[in-house]
C-alpha positions in Angstrom: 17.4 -27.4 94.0 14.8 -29.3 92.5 14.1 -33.1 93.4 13.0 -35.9 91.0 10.0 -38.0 92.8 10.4 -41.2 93.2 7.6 -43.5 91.7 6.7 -45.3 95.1 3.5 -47.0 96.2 3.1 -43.9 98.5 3.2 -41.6 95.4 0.8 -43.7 93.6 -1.6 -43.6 96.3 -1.3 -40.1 97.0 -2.1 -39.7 93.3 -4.9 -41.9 93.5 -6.5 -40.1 96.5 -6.2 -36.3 95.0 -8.0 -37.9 91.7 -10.7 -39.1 93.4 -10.6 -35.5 94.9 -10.8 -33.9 91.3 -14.3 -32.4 90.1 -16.5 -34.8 87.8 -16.3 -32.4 85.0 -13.3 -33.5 82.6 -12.9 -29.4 81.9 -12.8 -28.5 85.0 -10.4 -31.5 86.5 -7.7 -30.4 83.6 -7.6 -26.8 85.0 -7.2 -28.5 88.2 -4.1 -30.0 87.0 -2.8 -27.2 85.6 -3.1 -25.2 88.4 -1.4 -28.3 90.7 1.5 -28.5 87.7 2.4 -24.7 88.3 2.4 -24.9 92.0 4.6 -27.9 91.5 7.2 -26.2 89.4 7.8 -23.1 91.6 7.2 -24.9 94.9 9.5 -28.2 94.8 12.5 -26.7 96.5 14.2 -28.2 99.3 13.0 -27.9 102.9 15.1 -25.7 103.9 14.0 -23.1 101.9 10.0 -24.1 102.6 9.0 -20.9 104.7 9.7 -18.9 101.4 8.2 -21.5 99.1 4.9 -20.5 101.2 5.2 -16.9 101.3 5.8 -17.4 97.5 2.5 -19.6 97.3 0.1 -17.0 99.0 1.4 -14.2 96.9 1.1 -16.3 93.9 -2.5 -16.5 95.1 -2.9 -13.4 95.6 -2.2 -11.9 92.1 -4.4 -10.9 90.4 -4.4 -12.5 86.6 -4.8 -10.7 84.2 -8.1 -11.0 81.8 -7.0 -10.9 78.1 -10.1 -10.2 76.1 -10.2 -10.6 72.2 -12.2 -7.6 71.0 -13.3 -7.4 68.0 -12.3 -3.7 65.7 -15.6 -1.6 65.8 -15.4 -0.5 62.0 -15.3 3.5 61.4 -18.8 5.0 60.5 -18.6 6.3 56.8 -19.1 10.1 56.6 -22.6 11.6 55.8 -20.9 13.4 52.8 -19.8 9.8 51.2 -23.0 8.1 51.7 -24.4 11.1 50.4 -21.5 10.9 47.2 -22.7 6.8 47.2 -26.4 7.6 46.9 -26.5 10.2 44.1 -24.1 8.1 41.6 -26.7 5.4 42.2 -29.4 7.5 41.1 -28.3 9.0 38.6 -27.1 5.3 37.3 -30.6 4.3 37.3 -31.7 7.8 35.9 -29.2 7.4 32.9 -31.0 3.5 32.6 -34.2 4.7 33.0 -34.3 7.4 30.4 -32.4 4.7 28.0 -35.4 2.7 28.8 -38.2 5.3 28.0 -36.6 6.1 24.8 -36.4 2.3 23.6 -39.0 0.6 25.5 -41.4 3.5 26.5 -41.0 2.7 30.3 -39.0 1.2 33.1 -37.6 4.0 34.7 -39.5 3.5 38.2 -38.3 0.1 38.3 -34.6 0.6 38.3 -35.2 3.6 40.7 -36.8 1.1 43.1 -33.7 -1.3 42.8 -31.2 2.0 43.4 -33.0 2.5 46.5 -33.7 -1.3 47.7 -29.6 -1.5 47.6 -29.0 2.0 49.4 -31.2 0.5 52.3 -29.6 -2.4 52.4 -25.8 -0.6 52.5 -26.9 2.5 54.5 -30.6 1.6 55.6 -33.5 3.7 56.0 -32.3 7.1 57.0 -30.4 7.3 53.2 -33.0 5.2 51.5 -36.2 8.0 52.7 -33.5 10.4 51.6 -32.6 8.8 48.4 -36.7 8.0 47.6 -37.5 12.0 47.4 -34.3 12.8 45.5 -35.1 9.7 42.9 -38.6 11.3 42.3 -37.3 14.8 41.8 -34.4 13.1 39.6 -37.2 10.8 37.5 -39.4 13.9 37.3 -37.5 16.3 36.2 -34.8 14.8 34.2 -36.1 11.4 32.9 -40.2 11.7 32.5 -40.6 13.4 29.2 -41.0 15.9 28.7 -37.6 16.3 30.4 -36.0 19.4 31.9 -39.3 21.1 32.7 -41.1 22.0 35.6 -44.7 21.4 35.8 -47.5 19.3 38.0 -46.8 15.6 38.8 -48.6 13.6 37.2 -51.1 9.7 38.5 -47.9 8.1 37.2 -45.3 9.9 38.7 -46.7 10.0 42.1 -47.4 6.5 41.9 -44.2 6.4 41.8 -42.8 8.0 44.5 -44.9 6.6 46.7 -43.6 3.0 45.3 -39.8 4.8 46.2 -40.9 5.4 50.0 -42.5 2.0 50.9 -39.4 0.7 49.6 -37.4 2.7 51.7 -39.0 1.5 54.5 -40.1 -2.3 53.9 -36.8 -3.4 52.8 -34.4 -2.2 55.9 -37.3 -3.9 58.1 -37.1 -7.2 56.1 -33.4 -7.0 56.3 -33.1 -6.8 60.2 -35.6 -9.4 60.7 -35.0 -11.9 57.5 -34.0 -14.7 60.0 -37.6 -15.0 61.9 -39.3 -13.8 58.8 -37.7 -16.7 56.7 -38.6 -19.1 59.1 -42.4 -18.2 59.4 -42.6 -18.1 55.5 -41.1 -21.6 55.7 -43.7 -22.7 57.9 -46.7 -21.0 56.0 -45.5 -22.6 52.9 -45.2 -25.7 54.7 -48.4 -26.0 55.7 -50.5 -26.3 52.4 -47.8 -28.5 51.5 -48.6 -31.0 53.9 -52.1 -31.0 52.7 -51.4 -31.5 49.2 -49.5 -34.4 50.3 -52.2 -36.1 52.5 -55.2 -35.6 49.8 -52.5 -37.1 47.8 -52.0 -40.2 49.6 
């Protein structure tokens, strides 16, 4: 049966004597507490049951708690078949623009296959975006640059671009797993002129 304490000046100063025995950190004297609370709860019994209130305190001790760990859900890794799916209806998107371009304009079809394979970097990264470079310069080459639908020798232009398609495929995955130290350092460079503008200024 549990018994209600009596607020006595003994209580009181047994109370004041275990907080001046509780650790400096607030954190760390609230676990305390705790910890006295639920020994206080199972263990104010009468005395003649206090041998098992002990036995009961060094088992309670001695179990083990159990560590409850909030993992975060690893996402499943697409297939190699649905990036692949992803990255050909992106090219041929900016094949279809890019011959609409040629006809109107007279160019921009190495443009929009640079933006296709800046945004499968960014989604897929550099392994798709080196694949994606080579199948955007046989896509341009054969199907867009006129004339169209016929095999022959690259020309300046065409190689140009395709070498345009690969350093894209591997500058921009780079930039993208370093933008945070790369966008502070460009910060600071820009800074820097800035701050002599401003004292020839005053």
């Amino acid at each position: 049966m549990l018994r209600e304490p009596e607020q006595t000046d003994e209580l009181r100063r047994l109370a004041v004597q275990l907080a001046l025995q509780l650790p400096v950190s607030i954190k760390d004297a609230r676990r305390v507490l705790e910890l006295t609370t639920e020994c206080l709860d199972g263990f104010l019994i009468d005395q003649a049951e206090a041998g098992s209130a002990t036995a009961r305190a060094r088992r309670l001790w001695r179990r083990p708690r159990s560590i409850v760990v909030n993992a975060t859900p690893v996402p499943p890794q697409p297939s190699v078949f649905a990036v692949f799916l992803c990255c050909l209806g992106a090219l041929a998107l900016a094949a279809a623009l890019g011959a609409a371009s040629i006809r109107l304009v007279g160019f921009g079809a190495v443009g929009l296959n640079m933006l296709a394979i800046m945004m499968i970097a960014l989604l897929f990264g550099r392994g798709a975006a080196l694949a994606s470079s080579g199948l955007a310069y046989a896509l341009t080459t054969w199907a867009v640059m006129p004339p169209a639908w016929v095999l022959d020798w690259p020309t300046p232009h065409e190689l140009c671009g395709a070498g345009m398609y690969a350093l894209t495929a591997l500058i921009v995955p780079w930039i993208h797993a370093r933008r945070e130290p790369l966008r502070e350092a460009s910060l600071r460079a820009a800074a820097r002129p800035l701050r002599v503008l401003l004292r020839r200024a005053a």
